[in-house]
C-alpha positions in Angstrom: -14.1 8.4 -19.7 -17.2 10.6 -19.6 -19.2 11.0 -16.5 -23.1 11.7 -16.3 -24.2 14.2 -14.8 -24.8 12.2 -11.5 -21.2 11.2 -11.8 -20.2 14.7 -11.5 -22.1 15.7 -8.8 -20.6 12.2 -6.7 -17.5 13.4 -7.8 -17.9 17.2 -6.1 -19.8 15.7 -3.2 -16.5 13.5 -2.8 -14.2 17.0 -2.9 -16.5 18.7 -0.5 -16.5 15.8 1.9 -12.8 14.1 1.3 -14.1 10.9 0.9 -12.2 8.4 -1.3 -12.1 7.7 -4.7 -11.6 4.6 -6.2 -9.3 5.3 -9.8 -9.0 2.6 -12.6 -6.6 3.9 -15.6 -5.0 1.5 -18.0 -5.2 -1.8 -15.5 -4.0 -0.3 -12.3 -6.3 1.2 -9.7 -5.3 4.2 -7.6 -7.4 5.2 -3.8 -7.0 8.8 -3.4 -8.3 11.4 -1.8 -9.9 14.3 -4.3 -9.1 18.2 -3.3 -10.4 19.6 -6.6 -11.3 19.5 -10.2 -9.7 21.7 -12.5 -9.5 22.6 -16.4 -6.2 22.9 -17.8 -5.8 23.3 -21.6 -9.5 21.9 -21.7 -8.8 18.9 -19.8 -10.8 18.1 -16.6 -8.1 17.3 -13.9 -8.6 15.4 -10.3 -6.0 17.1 -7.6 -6.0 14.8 -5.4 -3.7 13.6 -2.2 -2.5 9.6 -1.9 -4.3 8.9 1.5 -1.3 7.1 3.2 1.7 9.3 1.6 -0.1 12.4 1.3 1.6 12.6 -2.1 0.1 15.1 -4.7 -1.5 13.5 -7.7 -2.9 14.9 -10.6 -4.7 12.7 -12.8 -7.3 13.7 -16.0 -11.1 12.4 -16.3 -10.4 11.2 -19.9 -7.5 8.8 -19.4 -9.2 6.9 -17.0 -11.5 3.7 -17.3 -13.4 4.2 -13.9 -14.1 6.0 -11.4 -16.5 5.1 -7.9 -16.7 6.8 -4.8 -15.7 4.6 -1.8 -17.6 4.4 1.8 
């Protein structure tokens, strides 16, 4: 997935303000809560918390299918 440039700034907007995000990768959809974006080995990477488990999750921008910021 490649964002626009209005998809990245949604996306830091969302890590500033812990709002949701809505994930779709290979048919399942993940709601979690973003706590940073990161490069690692020239990968963009979402940290991000599961919002009932608190779980740590680490997922990257290019194996996903979607991505929307939920209200």
């Amino acid at each position: 997935m490649q964002l626009s440039v209005s998809q990245y700034d949604r996306l830091e907007r969302a890590i500033t303000d812990g709002t949701r995000l809505q994930l779709r990768r290979r048919g399942s959809e993940f709601l979690v809560i973003p706590e940073r974006l990161r490069l690692v080995a020239g990968r963009e990477q979402i940290v991000a918390r599961h919002p009932s488990t608190g779980s740590a999750l680490e997922i990257y921008l290019d194996e996903l299918d979607g991505l929307e910021i939920v209200r």
